[in-house]
Structure formats: C-alpha cells, structure tokens
KOLVEX-364590 format. One line per 8 residues: number of its first residue (from 1); their letters; for each residue x, y, z of N, C-alpha, C, CB. Coordinates in steps of 0.05 Angstrom, whole numbers, plus 5000, padded with zeros to 4 digits. Each point is the difference from the previous one (the first is absolute). Glycine has a CB too. Layout:
<nodes>
NUM	A	X Y Z X Y Z X Y Z X Y Z ~ ...
</nodes>
This chain:
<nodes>
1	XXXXXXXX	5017 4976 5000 4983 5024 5000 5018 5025 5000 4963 4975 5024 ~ 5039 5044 4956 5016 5021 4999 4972 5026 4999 5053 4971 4972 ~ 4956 5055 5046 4982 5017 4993 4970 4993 5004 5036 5013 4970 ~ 4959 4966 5040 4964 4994 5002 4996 4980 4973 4979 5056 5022 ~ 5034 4942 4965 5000 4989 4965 5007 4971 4999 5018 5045 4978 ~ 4963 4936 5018 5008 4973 5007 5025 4990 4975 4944 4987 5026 ~ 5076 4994 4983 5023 5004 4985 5000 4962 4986 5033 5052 5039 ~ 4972 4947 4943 4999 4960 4987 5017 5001 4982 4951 4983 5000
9	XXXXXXXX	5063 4995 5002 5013 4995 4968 4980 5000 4973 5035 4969 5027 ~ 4982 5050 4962 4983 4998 4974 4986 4967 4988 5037 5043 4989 ~ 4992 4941 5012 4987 4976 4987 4977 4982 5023 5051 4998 4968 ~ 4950 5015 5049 4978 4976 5024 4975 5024 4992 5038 4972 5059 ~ 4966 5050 4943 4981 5020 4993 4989 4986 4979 5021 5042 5013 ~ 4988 4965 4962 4989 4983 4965 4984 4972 5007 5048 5016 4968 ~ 4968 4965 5052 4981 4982 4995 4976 4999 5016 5035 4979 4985 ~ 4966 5028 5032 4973 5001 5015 4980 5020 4994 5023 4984 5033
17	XXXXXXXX	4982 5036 4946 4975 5016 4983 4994 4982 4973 5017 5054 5016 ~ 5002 4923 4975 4995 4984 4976 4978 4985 5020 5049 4997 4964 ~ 4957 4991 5053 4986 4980 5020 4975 5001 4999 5030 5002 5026 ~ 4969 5035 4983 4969 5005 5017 4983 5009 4971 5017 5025 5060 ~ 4997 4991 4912 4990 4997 4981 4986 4975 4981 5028 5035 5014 ~ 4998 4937 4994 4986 4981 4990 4968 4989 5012 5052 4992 4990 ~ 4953 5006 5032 4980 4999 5023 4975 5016 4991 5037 4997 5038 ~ 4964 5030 4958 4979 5010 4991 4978 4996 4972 5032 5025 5030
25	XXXXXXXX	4989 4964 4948 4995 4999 4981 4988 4974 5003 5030 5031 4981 ~ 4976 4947 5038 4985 4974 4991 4974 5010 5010 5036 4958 5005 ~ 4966 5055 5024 4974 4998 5017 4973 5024 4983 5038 4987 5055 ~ 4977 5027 4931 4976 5016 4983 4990 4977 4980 5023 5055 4999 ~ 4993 4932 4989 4994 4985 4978 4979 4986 5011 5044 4998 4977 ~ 4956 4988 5050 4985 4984 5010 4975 5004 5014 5037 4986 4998 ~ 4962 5046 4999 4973 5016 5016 4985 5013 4970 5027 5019 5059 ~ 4978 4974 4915 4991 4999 4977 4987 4962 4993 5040 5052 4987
33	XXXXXXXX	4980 4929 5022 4993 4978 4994 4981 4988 5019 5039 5000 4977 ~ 4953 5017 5051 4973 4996 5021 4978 5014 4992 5026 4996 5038 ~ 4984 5029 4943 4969 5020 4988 4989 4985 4977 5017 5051 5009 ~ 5000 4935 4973 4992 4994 4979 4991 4977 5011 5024 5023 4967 ~ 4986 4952 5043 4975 4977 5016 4972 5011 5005 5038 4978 5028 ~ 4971 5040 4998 4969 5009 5008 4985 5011 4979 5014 5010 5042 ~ 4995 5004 4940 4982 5015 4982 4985 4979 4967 5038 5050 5022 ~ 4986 4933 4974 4985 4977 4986 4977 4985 5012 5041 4996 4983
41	XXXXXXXX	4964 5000 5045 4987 4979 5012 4970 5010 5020 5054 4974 5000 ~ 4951 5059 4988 4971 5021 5019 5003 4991 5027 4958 5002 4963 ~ 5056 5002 5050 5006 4997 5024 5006 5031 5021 5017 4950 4974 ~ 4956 5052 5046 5005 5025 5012 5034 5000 5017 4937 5005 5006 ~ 5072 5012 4990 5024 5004 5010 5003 4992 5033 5001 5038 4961 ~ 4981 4987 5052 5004 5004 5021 4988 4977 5019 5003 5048 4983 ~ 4983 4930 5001 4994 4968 5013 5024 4982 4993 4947 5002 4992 ~ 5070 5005 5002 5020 4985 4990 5021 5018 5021 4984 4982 4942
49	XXXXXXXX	5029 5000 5079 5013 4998 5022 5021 5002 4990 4975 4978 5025 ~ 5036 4993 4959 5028 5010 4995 5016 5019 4991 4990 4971 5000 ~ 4984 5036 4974 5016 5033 4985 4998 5013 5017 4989 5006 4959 ~ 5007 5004 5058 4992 5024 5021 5022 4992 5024 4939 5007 4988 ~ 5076 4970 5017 5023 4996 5014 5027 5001 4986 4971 4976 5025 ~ 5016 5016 4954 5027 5009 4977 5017 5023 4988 4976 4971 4993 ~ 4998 5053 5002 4998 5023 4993 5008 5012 5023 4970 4994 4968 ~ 5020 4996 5065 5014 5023 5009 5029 4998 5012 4956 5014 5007
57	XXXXXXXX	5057 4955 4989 5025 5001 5011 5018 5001 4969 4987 4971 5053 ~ 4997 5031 4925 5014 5011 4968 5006 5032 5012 4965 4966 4953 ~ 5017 5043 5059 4997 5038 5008 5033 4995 5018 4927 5020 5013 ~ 5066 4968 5012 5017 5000 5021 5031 5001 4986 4962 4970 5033 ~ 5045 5009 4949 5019 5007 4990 5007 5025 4977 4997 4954 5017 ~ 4991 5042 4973 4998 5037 4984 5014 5022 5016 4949 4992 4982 ~ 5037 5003 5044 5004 5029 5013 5030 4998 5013 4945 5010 5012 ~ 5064 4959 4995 5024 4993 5014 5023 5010 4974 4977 4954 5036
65	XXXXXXXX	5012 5037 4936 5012 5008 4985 5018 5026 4998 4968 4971 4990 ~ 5009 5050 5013 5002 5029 5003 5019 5005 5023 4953 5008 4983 ~ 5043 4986 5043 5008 5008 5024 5034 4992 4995 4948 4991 5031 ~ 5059 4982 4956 5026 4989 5005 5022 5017 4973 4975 4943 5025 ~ 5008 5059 4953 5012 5011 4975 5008 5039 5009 4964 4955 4961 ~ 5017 5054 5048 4999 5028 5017 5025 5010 5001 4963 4989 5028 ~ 5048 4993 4992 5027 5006 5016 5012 4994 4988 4996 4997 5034 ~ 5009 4997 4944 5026 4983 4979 4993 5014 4974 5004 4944 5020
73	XXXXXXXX	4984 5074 4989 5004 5022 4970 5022 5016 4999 4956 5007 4997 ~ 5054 4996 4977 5026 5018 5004 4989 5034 5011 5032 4968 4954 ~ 4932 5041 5030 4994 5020 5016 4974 4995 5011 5029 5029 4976 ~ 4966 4969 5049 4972 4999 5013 4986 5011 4991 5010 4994 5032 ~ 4988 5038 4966 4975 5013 4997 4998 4999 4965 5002 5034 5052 ~ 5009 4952 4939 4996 4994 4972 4978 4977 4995 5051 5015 4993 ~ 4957 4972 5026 4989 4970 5004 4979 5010 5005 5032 4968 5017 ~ 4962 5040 5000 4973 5003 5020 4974 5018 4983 5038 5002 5049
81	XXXXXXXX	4983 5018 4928 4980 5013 4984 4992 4987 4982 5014 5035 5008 ~ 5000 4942 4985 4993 4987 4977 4988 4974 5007 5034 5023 4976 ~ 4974 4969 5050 4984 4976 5003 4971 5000 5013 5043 4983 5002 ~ 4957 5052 5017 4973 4993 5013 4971 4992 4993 5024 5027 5019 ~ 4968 4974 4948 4982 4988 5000 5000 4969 5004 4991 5038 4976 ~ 5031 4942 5016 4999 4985 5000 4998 4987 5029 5015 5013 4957 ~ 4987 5001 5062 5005 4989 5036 4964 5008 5002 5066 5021 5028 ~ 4919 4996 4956 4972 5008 5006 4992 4976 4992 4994 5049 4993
89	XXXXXXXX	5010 4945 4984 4983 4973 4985 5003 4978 5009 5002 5015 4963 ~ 5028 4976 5059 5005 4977 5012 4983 4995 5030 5048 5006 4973 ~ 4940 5015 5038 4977 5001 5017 4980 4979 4994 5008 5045 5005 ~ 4990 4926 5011 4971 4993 4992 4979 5006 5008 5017 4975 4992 ~ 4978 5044 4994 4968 5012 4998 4975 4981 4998 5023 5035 4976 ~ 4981 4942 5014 4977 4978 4998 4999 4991 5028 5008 4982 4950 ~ 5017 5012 5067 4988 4988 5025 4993 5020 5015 5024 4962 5000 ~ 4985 5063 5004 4994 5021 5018 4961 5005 4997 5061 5024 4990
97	XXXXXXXX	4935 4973 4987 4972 5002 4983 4986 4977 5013 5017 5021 4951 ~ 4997 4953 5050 4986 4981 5005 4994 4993 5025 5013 4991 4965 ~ 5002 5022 5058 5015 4997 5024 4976 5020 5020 5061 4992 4975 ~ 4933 5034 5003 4989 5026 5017 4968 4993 4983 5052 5047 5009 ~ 4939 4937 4972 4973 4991 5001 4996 5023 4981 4988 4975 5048 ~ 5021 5044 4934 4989 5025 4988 4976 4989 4983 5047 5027 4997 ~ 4930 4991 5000 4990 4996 4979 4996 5011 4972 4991 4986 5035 ~ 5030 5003 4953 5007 4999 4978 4983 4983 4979 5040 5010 5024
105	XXXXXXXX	4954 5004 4951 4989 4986 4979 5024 4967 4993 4975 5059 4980 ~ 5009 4925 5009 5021 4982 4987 5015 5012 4974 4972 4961 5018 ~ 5021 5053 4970 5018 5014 4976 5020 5018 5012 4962 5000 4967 ~ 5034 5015 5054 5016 5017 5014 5021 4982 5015 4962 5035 5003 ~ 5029 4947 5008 5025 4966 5007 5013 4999 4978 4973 4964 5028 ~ 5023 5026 4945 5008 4981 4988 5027 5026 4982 4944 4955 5002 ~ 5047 5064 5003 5019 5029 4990 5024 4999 5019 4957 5036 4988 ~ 5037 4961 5041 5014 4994 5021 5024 4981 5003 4959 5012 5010
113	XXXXXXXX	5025 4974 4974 5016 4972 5007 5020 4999 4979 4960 4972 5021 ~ 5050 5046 4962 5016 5009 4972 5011 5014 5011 4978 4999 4963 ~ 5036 5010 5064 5013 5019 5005 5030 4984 5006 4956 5032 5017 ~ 5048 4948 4993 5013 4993 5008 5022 4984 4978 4964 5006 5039 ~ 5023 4979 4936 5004 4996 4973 5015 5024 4986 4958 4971 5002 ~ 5023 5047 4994 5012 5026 4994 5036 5010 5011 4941 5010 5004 ~ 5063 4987 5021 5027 5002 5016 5013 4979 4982 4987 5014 5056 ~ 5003 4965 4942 5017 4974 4993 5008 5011 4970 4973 4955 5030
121	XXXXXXXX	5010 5051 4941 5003 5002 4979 5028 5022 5004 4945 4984 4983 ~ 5048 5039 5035 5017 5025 4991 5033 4979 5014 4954 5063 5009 ~ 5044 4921 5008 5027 4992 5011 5016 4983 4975 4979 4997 5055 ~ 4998 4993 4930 5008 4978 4979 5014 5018 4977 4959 4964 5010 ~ 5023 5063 4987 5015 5024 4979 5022 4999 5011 4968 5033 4985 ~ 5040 4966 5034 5029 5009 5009 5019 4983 5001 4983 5028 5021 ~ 5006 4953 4989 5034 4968 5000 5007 4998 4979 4990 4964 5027 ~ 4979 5033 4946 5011 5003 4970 5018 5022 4991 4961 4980 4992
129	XXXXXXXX	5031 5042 5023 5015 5030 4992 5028 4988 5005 4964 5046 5017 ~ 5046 4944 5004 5023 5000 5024 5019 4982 4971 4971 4995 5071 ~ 5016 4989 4919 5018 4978 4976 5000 5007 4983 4995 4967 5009 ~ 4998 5056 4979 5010 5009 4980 5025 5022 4988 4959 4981 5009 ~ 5048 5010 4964 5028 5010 5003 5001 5029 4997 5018 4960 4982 ~ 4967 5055 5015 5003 5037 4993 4974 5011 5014 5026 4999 4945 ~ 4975 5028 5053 4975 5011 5013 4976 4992 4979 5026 5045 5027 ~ 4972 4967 4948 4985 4985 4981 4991 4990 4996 5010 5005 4994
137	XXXXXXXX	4996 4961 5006 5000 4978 5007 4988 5003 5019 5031 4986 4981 ~ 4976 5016 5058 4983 4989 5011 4981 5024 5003 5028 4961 5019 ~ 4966 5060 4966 4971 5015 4999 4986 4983 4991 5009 5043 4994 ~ 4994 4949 4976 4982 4977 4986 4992 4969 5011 5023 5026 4963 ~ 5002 4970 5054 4986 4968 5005 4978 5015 5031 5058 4950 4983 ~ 4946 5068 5034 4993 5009 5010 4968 5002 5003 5046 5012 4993 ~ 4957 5002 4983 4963 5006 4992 4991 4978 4987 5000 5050 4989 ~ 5016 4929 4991 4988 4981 4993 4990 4976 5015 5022 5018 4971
145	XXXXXXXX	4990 4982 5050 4990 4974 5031 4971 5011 5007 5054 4992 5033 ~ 4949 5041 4972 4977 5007 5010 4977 5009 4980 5030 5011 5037 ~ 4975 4985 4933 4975 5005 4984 4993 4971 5002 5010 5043 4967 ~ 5011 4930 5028 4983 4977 5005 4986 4991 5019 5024 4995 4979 ~ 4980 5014 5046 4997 4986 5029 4969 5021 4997 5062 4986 5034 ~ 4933 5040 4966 4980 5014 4993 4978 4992 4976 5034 5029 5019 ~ 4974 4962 4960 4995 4982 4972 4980 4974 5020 5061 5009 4961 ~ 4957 4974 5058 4982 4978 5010 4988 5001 5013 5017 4983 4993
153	XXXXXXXX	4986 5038 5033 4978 5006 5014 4973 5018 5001 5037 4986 5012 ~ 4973 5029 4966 4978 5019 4984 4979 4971 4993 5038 5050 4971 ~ 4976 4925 5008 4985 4984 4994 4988 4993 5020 5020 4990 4967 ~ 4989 4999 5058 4985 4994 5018 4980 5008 5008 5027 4990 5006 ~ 4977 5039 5009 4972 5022 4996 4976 4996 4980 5035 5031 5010 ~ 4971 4968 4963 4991 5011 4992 4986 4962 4992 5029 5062 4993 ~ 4972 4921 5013 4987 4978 4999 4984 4996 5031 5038 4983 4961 ~ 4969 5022 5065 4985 4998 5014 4980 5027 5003 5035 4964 5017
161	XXXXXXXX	4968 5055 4972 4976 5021 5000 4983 4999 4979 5025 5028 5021 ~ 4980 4964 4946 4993 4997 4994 4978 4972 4988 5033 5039 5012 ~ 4977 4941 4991 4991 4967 4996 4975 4999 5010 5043 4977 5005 ~ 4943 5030 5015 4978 5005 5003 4979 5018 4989 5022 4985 5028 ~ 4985 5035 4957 4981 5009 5001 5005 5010 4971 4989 5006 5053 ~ 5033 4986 4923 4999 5006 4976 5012 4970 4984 5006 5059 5012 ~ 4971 4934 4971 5010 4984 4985 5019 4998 4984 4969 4996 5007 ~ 5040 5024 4983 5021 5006 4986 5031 4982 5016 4969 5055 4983
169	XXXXXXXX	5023 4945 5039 5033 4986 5012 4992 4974 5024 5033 5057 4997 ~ 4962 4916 4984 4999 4979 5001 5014 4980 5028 4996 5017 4949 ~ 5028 5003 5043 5022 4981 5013 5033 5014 4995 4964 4953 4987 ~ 5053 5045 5031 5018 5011 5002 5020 5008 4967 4991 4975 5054 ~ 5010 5008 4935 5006 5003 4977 4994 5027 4984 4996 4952 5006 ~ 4976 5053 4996 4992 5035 4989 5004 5014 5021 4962 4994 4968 ~ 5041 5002 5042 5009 5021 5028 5029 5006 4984 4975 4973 5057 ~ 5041 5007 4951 5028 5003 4984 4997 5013 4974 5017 4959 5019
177	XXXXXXXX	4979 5037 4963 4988 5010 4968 4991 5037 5002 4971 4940 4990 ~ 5019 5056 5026 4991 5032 4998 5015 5012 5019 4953 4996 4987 ~ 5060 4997 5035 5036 5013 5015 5015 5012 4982 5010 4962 5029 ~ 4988 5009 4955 5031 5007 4981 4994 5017 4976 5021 4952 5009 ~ 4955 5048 4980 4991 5025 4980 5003 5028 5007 4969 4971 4987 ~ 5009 5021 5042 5003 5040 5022 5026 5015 4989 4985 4981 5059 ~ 5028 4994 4955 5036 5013 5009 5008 5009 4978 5018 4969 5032 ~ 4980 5017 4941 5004 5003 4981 4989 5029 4986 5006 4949 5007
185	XXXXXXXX	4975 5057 4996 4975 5021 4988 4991 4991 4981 5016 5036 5011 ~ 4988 4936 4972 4985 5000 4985 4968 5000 4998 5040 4987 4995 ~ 4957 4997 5036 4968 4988 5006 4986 4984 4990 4998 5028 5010 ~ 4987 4961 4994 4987 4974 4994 4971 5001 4998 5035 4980 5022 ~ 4949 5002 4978 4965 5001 4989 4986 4993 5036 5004 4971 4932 ~ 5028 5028 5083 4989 4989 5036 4995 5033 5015 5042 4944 5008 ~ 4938 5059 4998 4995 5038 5010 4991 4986 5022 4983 5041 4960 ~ 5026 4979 5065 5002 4992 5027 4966 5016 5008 5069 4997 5010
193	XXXXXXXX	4918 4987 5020 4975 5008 5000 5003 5002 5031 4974 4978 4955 ~ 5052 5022 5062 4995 5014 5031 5018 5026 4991 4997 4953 5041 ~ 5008 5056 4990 5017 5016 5001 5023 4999 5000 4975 5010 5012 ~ 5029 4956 5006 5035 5000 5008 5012 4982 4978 4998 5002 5056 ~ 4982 4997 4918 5013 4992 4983 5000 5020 4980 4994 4958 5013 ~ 5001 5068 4982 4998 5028 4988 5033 5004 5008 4939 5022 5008 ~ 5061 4977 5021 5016 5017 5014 5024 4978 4991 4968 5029 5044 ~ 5044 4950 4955 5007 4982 4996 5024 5005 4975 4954 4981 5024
201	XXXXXXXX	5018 5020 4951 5009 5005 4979 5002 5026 4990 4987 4961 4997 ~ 5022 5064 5021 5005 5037 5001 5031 4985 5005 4949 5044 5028 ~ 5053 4943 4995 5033 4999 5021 5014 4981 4971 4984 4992 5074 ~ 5008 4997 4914 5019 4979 4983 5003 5010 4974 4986 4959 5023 ~ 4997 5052 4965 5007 5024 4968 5017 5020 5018 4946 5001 4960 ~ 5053 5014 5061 5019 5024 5000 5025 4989 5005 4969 5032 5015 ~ 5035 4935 4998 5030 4989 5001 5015 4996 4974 4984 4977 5039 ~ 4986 5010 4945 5012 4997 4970 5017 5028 4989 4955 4967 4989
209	XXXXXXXX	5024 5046 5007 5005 5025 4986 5035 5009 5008 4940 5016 5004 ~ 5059 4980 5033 5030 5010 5006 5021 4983 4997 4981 5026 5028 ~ 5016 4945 4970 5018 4971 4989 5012 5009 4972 4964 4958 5023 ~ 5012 5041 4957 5012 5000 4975 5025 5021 4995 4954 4984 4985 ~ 5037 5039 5020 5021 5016 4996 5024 4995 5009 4971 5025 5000 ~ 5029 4963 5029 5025 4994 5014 5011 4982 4983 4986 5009 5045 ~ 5000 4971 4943 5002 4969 4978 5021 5019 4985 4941 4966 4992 ~ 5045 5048 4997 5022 5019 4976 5019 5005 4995 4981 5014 5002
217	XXXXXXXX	5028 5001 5034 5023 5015 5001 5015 4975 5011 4984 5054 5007 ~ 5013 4919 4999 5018 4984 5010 5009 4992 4980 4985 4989 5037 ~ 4998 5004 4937 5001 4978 4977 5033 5022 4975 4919 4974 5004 ~ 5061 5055 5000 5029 5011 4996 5031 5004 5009 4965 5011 4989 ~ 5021 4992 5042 5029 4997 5013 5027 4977 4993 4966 5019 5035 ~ 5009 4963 4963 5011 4975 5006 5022 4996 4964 4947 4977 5045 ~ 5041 5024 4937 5003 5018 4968 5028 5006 5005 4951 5027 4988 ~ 5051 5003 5032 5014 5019 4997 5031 4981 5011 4956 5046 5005
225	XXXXXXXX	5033 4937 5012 5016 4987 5015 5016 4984 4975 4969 4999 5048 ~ 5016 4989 4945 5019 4970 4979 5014 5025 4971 4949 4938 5008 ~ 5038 5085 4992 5014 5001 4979 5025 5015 5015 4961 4998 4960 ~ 5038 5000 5055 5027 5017 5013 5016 4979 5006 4981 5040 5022 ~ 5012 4935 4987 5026 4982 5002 5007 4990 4978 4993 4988 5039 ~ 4988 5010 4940 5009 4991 4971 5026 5023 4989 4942 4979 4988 ~ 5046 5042 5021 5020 5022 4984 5030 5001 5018 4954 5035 4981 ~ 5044 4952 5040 5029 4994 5019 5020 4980 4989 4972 5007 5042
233	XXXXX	5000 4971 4956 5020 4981 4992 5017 5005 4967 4964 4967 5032 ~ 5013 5044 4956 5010 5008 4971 5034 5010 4993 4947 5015 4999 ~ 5044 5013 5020 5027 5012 5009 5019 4990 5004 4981 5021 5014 ~ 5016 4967 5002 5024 4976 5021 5009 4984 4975 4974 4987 5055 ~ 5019 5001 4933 5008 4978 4981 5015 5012 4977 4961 4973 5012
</nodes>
C-alpha cells in the first residue's frame, strides 16, 4: 500500500482481471441461456426459484467484480466514471422487488428482470474490446458482440410479447427473421402489434443504422491496412 493506492504486480494484477473477466463472460452467457429456456418454455420467471438464486448471486459477483477491479485501476476516478453505471445495473433489483412484495405489473418485472443481462452484454463488449489488436478493431468487435447479443434478445422480446397476441410470429424463428431485417432497415411483411415490441424494434434499426457505418470505416481501415504492408513489403524487396 503506497499513498492510500493499493500496490500488485502487474503480472498477478493481469491475471486476475483476465480471471474475473473470464468469469463474467461465462456467467452473462448463462443468464441469457436461463432467459431463453424460460422464455421458450413460457415459464413465469419470478416462480422459477432457481433463476432468481442465480441472477442474484450472477449480480453478487458483478458488483465484487467492480469493488476488486476499482482499486487496480491505474486511475480510480476514471474507473468509477466509467464504470458507475455498470455497479447500478449489478444491483439485483429482481430480488429486492421480490423480497419488498412491490406491486409491480408483470411487464414492468419482466423489463426488470433485463437489467442485470444488460450489465452482462456491456461486460462482454469489453473482454471482446480487451482482445483486440488496435483501437479500431476493438471499437468494431466491441459494438458487434453487443448488436448481436441485442439482435437475440430483442428476438426474445419480441417473441414472448408478441406470440400471443399477433399471428404474424408463430414461433421463434420469425421473431429472429424480423430482428435481423429491423437491424438491418430493410423490414419485413412481420409489423409488430404491442408496445415492447414497437419499442424493441426503434432500439435495433438505430443500432443498425450506427453498426453499418462503423462496418465501413473498419472494412476500410482494415483496406488501408493491407495496402500498406503490401507497399512495405514491396519496398523491402
């Protein structure tokens, strides 16, 4: 401890943020692979015990995440400006909700219960960010984890709000089908008939809209890149 400033070897430092990053990345993956069960299988959430023990010791570590990485920033209040939403979203709000009896709509739960997912997707933008070789690069793989991971759970949404009550989406499959058009802007003959699937498909065309472009400037970069080592090697020879 020098100055109040907790002090680690760099290399024991590196591995134990690879550690707690790997850690994070399975356990989001796996609080997507408990929504998508429950949501294939119409299963109320908050009767389902395990997700709701799962989710909140998935939170518990989130926030341990935060607390241990904090101090092992080269600048704290860098950290802290940039991470504090993410320590908000690691709060489980579903058990506190479930715990204090609110009365809450079930659509107002099931919004709820995406908060914690949400922390997980933005952590997944980032381990991907962390492996990539240039800033560029990991801007693009960056946004691309999180237009897909958004891409499937949009589908999800947009099959458990809708499947009841518009024929148009059968079964997960057009759910998927009309995700991937949204995002796209082309659109499809599938027109959404709630709200939180309106709202759904607003959040996934404005990702599109801001992806492609980014698509652009990587696909050139990347261009700019090979013809510059081509023209090295040229030289050289």
């Amino acid at each position: 401890m020098r100055g109040g400033r907790l002090t680690i070897r760099p290399e024991l430092r590196d591995t134990a943020i690879n550690a707690l990053h790997a850690l994070i990345l399975v356990l989001s993956v796996l609080l997507i692979v408990f929504i998508s069960i429950d949501t294939f299988r119409h299963t109320e959430f908050l009767q389902n015990r395990t997700y709701m023990h799962f989710q909140f010791w998935v939170c518990i570590v989130f926030i341990a995440d935060f607390f241990i990485e904090w101090p092992l920033a080269a600048d704290r209040r860098r950290y802290l400006r940039h991470r504090i939403l993410f320590l908000l979203l690691s709060v489980p709000w579903l058990n506190i909700l479930d715990i204090l009896d609110l009365p809450l709509t079930e659509n107002e739960l099931y919004w709820v219960r995406f908060i914690p997912l949400a922390r997980g997707v933005l952590a997944m933008s980032i381990v991907v960010g962390y492996v990539s070789r240039n800033r560029i690069t990991s801007v693009f793989a960056s946004y691309t984890s999180v237009m897909l991971a958004f891409l499937y759970l949009g589908s999800l949404i947009f099959l458990y709000r809708e499947h009841p009550v518009n024929p148009q989406v059968p079964d997960f499959g057009a759910a998927l089908w009309w995700a991937c058009m949204d995002a796209t802007t082309t659109g499809c003959e599938i027109q959404p008939v709630t709200m939180a699937g309106k709202v759904v498909g607003m959040v996934l065309a404005g990702m599109g809209m801001v992806m492609f472009p980014l698509f652009t400037v990587y696909i050139t970069n990347l261009a700019r890149q090979i013809a510059t080592s081509k023209g090295t090697r040229h030289t050289e020879s």
